[in-house]
N, C-alpha and C positions, 0 to 999 in steps of 0.2 A: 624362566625365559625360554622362549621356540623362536625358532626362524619361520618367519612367515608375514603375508600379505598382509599392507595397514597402509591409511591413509598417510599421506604427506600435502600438507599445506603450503604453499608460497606465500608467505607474507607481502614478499616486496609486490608480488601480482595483485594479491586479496582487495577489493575495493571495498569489502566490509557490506555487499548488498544482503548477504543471510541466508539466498537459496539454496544453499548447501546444508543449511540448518533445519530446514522445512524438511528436504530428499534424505536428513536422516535419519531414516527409524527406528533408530537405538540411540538416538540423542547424544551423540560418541561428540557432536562438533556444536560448540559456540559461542555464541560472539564475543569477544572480550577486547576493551578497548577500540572497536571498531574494525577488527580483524578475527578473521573465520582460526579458533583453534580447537585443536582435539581434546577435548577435558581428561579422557583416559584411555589409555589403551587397550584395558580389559572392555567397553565398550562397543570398541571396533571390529564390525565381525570381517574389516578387510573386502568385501568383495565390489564396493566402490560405488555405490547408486547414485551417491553424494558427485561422483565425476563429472555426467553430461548436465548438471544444473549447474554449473559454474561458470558462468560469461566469459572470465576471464585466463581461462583453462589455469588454474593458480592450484587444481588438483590431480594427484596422482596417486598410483599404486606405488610403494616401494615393497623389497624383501629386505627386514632387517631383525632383529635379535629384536622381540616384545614380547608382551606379557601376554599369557593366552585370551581367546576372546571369550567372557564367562556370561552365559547366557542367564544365567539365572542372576547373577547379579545386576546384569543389565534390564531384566523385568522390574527388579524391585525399585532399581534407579529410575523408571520409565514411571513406577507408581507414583514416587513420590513429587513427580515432577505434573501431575494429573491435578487439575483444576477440581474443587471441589460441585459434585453434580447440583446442580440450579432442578430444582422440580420442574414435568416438563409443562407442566398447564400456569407457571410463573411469568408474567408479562413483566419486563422492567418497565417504572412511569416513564423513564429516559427515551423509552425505543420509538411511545406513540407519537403516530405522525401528526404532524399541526402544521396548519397554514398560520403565518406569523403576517402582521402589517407591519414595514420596514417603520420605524419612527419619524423620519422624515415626513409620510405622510400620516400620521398619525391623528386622530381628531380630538382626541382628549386633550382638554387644555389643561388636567390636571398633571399629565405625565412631564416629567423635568426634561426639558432640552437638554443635550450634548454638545457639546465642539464639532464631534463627529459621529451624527448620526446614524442608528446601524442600518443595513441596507437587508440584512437575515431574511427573507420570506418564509422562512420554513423549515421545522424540525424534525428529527433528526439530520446531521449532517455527515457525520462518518459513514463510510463506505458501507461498512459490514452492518451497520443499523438500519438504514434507510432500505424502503419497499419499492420493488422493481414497480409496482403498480400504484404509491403513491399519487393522490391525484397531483399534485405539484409538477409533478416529473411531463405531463401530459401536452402537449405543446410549449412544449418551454424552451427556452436557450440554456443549456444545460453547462455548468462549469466545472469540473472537474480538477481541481486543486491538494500540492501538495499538502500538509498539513504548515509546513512552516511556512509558507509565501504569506498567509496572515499576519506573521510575526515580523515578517524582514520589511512586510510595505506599509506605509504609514497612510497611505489613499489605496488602500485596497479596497474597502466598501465602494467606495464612489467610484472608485476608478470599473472594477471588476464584476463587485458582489451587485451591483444595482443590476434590478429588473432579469438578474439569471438563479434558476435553481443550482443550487450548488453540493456535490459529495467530495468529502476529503479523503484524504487516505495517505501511507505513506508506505514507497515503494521496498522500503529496505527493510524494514519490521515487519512488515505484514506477507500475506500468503499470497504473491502475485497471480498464482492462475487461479484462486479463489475471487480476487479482484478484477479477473478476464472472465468469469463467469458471470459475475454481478453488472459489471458494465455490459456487456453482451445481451444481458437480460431487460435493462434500463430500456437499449437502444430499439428490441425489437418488438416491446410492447407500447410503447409510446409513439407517438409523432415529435420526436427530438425535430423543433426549429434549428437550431444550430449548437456547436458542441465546441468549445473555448479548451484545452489542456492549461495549467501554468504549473511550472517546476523551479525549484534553485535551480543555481549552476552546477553545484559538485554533481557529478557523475552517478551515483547511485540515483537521484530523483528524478533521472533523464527515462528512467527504467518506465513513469505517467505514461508516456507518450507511446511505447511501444506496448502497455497495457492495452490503451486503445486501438491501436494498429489491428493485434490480434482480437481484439473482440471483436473490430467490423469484419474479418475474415468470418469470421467464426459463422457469423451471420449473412455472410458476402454482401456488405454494407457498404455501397460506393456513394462515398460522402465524405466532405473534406472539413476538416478542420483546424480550427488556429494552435498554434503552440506555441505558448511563450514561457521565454526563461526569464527569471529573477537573479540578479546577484543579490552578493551577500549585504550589500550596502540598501537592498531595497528596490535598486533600480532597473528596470525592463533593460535585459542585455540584449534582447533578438525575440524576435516576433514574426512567424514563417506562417503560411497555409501549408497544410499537409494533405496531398490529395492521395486515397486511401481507394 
C-alpha cells in the first residue's frame, strides 16, 4: 500500500448516468446497482479523466493509503473485457434497412388483426444501427425515443409512433457523444420535417433531450422541437417546444 492519488466516488451524488464509465480507460469504474463504483484500485491510474464527465460533480481526487496502480494488470483486465472481433466484411441481417407497412394499413387479408396495431414503418430502430442516409430518415417527422417509453405507454403506436420515423436509444448505457454524433449526422443529411424527443421522468433519461440540443449545435441547427416526458405509470407528465 502507497499514499497517492485515486478516485473517490459520491454515491449519495451518483445518478447512475455511466459517463464516467465510458472517460475510463482503464475501466477502474462500473456500474453496479445503479451507482458509479471503483471495481479496483490497482486499476486506477488516479489522474482523473473520469472527473469533467460527471454532471453531477459526484467525483474527485483524494490522497489516501491504496494499492499501487498496475499497469500491466490493467491491460490484461482491458483484454478480457474486449468484445469478441466480428469480421469486417460481416453484415448483420438485423442492421439492414427496410421500409415496413404499419399493419393498420396493411392489404393483405391474410395477416391477423391485433387489438393494437403496430404503427413500425421501418427497420432498424436502435440508434447505433440505423443509417444516417436511410431513405426513411428523408423528409420525415423524425421521433427520437427512450428505449423504455415503449414499455411504460400502452398507446404509444397510435399516440406517437404513427406516421414518424423513429431511433431509440438509451441515455444512460449507451455512449452519449457517440449518440450526438449520429443524431447530428441524421439531421444534416436529410430534410427532418419535424423532430419529436420523448424520455421517462427519472433524471438520467432527461440526458435525450440535451443529446439533441448538442447535436443541432454541432451543426448550428436552429429548429425547435417537442419534448415530452413520460412517467412511470405511462402517462405524458409535460410536453414543452424547445427552441434550439
Amino acid at each position: 500500500m502507497v499514499k497517492r492519488n485515486i478516485v473517490k466516488i459520491d454515491e449519495e451524488k451518483c445518478n447512475g448516468c455511466g459517463q464516467c464509465v465510458n472517460a475510463c480507460a482503464e475501466g477502474a469504474i462500473k456500474l453496479i446497482n445503479g451507482k458509479a463504483k471503483l471495481v479496483s484500485e490497482i486499476y486506477c491510474d488516479g489522474l482523473g479523466a473520469c472527473i469533467g464527465h460527471c454532471p453531477q460533480d459526484a467525483i474527485t481526487i483524494e490522497q489516501r493509503e491504496a494499492e499501487q496502480f498496475d499497469e500491466q494488470a490493467t491491460k490484461e483486465y482491458l483484454k478480457k473485457q474486449e468484445k469478441p472481433q466480428i469480421p469486417i466484411d460481416f453484415v448483420c441481417p438485423g442492421i439492414i434497412a427496410k421500409e415496413l407497412q404499419p399493419k393498420s394499413q396493411a392489404a393483405d387479408s391474410t395477416v391477423l388483426s391485433s387489438p393494437a396495431a403496430s404503427q413500425l414503418s421501418h427497420w432498424p430502430v436502435q440508434l447505433k444501427l440505423v443509417s444516417p442516409n436511410a431513405p426513411y430518415f428523408n423528409n420525415a417527422d423524425l421521433l427520437f425515443t427512450a428505449d423504455c417509453v415503449p414499455f411504460a405507454m400502452g398507446d404509444f403506436h397510435e399516440r406517437f409512433l404513427k406516421n414518424h420515423s423513429v431511433v431509440v436509444g438509451c441515455p444512460k448505457l449507451d455512449d452519449s457523444a457517440y449518440y450526438v454524433e449520429k443524431i447530428a449526422e441524421i439531421l444534416k443529411v436529410n430534410n427532418i420535417k419535424s423532430l419529436t424527443v420523448i424520455h421517462m421522468e427519472v433524471p438520467c433519461c432527461s440526458g435525450l433531450t440535451q443529446i439533441v440540443r448538442k447535436a443541432m449545435a454541432k451543426n448550428k441547427i436552429a429548429m425547435s422541437f417537442q419534448d415530452v416526458t413520460i412517467d412511470l405509470h405511462g402517462n405524458v407528465k409535460n410536453t414543452e417546444i424547445v427552441q434550439n
